[in-house]
C-alpha positions as CSV (number, residue, x, y, z in Angstrom):
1,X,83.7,104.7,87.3
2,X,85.4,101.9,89.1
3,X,88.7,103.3,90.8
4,X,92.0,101.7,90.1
5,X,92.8,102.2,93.6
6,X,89.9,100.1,95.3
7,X,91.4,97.0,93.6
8,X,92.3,93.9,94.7
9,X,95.4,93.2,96.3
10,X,95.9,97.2,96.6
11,X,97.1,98.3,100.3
12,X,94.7,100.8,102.0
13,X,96.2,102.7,105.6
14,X,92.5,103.7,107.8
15,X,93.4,105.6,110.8
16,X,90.4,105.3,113.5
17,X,90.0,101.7,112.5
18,X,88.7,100.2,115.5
19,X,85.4,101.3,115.3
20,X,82.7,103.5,113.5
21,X,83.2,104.9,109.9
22,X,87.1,103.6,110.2
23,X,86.0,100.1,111.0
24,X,83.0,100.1,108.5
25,X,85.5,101.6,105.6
26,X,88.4,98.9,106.1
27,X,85.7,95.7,106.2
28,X,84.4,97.3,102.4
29,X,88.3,97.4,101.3
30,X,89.0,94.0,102.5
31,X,85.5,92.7,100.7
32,X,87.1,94.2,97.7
33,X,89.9,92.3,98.3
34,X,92.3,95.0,99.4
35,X,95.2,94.5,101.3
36,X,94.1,96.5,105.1
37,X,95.8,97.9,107.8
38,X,93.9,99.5,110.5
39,X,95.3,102.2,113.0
40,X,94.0,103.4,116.5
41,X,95.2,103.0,119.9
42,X,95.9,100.1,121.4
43,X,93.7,97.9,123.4
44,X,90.9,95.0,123.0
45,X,88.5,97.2,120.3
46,X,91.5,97.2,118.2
47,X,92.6,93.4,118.1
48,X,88.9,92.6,117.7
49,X,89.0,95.2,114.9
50,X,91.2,93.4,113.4
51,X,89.4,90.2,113.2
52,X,86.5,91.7,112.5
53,X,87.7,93.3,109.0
54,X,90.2,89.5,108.7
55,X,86.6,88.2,108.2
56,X,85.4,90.5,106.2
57,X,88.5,89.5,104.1
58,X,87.2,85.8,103.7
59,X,89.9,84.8,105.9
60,X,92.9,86.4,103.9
61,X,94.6,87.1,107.5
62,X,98.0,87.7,105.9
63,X,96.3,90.4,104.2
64,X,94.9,92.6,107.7
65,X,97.5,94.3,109.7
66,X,96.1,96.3,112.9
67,X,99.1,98.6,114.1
68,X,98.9,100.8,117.5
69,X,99.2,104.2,116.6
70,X,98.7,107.6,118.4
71,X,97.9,109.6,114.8
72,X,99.0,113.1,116.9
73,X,102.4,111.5,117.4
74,X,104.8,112.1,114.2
75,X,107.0,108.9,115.1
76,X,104.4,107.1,115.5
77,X,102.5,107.7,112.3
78,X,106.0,107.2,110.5
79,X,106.5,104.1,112.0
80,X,103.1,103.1,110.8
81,X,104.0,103.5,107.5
82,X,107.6,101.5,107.5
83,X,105.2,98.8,109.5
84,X,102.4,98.1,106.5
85,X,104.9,99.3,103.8
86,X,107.1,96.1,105.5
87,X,103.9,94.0,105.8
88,X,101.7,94.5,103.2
89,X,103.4,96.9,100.5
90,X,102.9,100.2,98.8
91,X,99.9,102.2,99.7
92,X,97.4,102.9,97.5
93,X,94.4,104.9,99.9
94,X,95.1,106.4,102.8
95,X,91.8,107.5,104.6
96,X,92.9,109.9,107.9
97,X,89.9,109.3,109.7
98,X,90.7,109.0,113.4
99,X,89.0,111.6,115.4
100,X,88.0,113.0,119.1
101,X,85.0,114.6,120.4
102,X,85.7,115.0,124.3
103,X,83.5,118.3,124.3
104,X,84.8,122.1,124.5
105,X,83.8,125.2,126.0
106,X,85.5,128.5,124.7
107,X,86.8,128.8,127.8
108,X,87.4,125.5,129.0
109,X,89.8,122.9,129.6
110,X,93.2,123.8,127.7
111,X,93.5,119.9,127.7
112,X,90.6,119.2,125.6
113,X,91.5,121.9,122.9
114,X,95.2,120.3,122.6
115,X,93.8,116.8,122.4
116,X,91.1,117.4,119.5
117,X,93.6,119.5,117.6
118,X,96.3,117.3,117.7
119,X,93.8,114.2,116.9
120,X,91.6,115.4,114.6
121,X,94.1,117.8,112.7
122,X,97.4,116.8,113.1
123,X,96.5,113.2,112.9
124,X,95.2,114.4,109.4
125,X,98.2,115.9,108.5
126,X,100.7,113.5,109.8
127,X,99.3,110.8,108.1
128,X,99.1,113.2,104.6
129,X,102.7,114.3,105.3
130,X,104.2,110.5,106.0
131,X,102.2,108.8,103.1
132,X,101.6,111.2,100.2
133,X,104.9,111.7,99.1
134,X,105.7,107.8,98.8
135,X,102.3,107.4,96.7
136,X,103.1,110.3,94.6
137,X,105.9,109.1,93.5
138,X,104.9,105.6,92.9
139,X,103.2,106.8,90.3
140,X,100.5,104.5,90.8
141,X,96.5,105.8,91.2
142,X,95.6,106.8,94.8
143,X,93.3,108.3,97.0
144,X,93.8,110.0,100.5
145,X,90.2,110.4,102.4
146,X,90.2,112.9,105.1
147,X,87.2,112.8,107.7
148,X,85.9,116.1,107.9
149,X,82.6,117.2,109.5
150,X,79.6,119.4,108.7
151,X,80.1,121.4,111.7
152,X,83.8,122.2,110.3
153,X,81.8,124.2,107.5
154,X,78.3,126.0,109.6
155,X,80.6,125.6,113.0
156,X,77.5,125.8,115.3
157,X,77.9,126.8,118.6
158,X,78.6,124.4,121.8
159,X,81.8,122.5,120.8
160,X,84.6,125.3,119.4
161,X,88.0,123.1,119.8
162,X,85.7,120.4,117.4
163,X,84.6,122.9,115.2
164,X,88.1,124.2,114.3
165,X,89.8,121.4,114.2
166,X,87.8,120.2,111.6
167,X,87.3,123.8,109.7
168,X,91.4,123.1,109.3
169,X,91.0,119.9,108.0
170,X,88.5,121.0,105.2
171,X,91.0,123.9,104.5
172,X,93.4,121.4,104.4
173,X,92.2,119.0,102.5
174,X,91.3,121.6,99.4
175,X,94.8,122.6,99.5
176,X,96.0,118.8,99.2
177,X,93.7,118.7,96.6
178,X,95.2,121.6,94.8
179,X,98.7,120.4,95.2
180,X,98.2,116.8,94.3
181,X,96.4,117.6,91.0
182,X,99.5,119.5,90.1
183,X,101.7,117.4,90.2
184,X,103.6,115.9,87.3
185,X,101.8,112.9,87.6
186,X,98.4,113.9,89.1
187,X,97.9,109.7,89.8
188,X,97.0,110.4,93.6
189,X,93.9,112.7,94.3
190,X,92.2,113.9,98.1
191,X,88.6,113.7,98.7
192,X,86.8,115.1,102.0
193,X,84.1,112.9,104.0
194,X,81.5,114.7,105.6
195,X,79.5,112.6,107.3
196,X,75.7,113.6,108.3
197,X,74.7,112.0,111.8
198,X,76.2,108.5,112.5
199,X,75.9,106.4,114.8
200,X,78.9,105.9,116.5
201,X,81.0,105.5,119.6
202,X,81.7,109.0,119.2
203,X,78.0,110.4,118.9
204,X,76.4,107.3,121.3
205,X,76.3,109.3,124.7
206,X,75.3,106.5,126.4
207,X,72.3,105.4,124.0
208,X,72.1,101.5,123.2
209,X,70.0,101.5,119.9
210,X,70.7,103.7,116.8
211,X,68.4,106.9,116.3
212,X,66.0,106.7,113.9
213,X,67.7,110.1,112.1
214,X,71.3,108.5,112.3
215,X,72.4,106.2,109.6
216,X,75.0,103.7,110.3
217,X,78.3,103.8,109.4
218,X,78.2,101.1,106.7
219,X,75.4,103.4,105.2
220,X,78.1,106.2,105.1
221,X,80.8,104.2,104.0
222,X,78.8,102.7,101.2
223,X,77.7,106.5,100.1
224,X,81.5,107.4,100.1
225,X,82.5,104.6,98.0
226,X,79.6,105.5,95.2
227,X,80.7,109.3,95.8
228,X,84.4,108.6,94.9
229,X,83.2,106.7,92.1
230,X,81.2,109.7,90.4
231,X,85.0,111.8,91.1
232,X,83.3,114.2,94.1
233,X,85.8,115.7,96.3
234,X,83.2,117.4,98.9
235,X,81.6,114.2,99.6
236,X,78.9,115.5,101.5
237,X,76.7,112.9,103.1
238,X,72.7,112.9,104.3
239,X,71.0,111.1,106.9
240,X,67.5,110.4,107.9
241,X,67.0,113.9,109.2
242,X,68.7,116.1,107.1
243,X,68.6,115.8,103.1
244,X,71.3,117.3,101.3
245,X,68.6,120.4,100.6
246,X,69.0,121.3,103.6
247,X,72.5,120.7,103.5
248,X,73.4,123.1,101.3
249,X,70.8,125.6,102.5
250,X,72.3,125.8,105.6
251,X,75.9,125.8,104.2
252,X,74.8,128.5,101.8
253,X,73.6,130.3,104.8
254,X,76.5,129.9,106.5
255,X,78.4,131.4,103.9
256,X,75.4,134.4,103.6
257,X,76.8,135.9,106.7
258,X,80.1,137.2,105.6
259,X,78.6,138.2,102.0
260,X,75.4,139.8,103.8
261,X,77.4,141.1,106.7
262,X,75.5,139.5,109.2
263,X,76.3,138.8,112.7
264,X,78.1,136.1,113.6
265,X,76.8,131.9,113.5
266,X,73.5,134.5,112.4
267,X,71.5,130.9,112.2
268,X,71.1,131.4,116.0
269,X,70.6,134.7,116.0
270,X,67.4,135.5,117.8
271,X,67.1,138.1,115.5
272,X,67.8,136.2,112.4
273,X,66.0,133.2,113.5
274,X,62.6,133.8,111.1
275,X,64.8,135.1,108.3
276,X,66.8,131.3,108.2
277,X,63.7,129.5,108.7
278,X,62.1,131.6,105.7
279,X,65.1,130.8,103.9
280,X,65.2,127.0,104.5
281,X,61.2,126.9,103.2
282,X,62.4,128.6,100.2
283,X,64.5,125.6,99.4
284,X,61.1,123.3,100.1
285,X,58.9,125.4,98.6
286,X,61.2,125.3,95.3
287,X,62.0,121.4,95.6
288,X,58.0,120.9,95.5
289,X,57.6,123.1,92.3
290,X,59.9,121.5,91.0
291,X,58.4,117.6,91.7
292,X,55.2,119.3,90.7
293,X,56.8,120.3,86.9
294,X,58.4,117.0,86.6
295,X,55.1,115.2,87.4
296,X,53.5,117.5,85.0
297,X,55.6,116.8,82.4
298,X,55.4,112.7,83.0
299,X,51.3,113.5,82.6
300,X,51.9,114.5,79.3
């Protein structure tokens, strides 16, 4: 169903906006005709941002705002809000998407845990904790979109401070959730992005030309505008490698080991290593019965 909130001349906040999913996300709103104010840090990616998603508005440059914002800075984020609130009006989405990856070792830099927390978390809930109440109470229809991650639910190993920052802001986001759809009005609801592999600044690491596994960011923005459409809160996206089969596989895995007592991130396990793979060909195996009933069926 069309959303209320993805309507012309409604005012949508996207942290992160200078580039990747954040850029991507606020050139769809302003091609719907939204009124868009993108956040990030300051500097040239940012201004061209800006014009970048002014275009994608057909113009309507009174309608783009692009505001310098640390999202780990509570004053800053607050003045964010007074800023578009000023400029553009009321917000109606609010998608907390700006995030860090620097890289983490469990015992590494202290520096690079504080930074990816305080980005990738407390961004999250700065922006949720500035903005939600004022769109509560406006009674109008909203949406807050927080940018989680797949490795915030099967956490592999290599990049902890990453990992737990963004198991928080899936733990976070449900409880939003919660709380929002309890609330006298229950107008403004919370929905969780998590994106498959994109190709981004983030996940470039020096390469020039997409991967042929990654999608692009418009491809994941375009599958999280259909997903809020069908109501999904977990909006859980593929890519050209991984189907969301294999998704939930090794999500259900993940799970597995605290139900089967298993050891630890069990999924690379040396000893458990035969047991997952097993288990992920169970999933194929069954998805190919399955195609081979519904073909059978279509033969008759």
């Amino acid at each position: 169903m069309p959303l209320p909130a993805l309507s012309p001349s409604k005012v949508a906040v996207v942290t992160g906006g200078a580039s990747g999913i954040g850029l991507a996300a606020a050139k769809r709103f302003a091609q719907k005709g939204m009124k868009v104010a993108i956040a990030d840090l300051p500097g040239p990616a940012l201004d061209a941002a800006r014009d970048g998603v002014a275009a994608a508005a057909g113009g309507r440059n009174d309608d783009i705002l692009a505001v310098p914002t640390d999202v780990s800075r509570l004053d800053e984020v607050q003045r964010l809000r007074e800023v578009v609130i000023a400029a553009l009006g009321p917000v109606n989405v609010l998608m907390n998407n700006a995030g860090v990856q620097p890289g983490s070792a469990m015992f590494g830099p202290t520096e690079n845990w504080s930074r990816v927390i305080a980005v990738n978390l407390w961004g999250v809930v700065n922006g949720t904790q500035v903005f939600a109440p004022g769109m509560v109470e406006s009674e109008e229809p909203g949406l807050i979109i927080n940018t989680g991650s797949k490795q915030g639910i099967t956490t592999p190993p290599g990049d902890p401070a990453y990992n737990v920052s963004k198991a928080a802001a899936k733990a976070f986001t449900e409880a939003l959730e919660h709380e929002l759809r309890n609330t006298a009005c229950g107008r403004v609801h919370a929905h969780l992005l998590i994106p498959g592999f994109v190709f981004t600044g983030l996940t470039a690491h020096g390469r020039a030309e997409k991967p042929a596994g990654a999608w692009t960011p418009e491809q994941t923005v375009d599958f999280m505008l259909k997903s809020l459409e069908a109501g999904d809160f977990y909006i859980l996206c593929p890519d050209n490698d991984v189907d969301r089969r294999l998704d939930e596989r090794r999500i259900a895995w993940a799970a597995g080991d605290i139900i089967e007592n298993r050891p630890a991130l069990s999924r690379w396990h040396p000893e458990y290593a035969e047991k997952f793979a097993a288990f992920v060909a169970e999933a194929k195996r069954d998805e190919g019965l399955e195609v081979a009933a519904l073909n059978a069926s279509n033969d008759d």
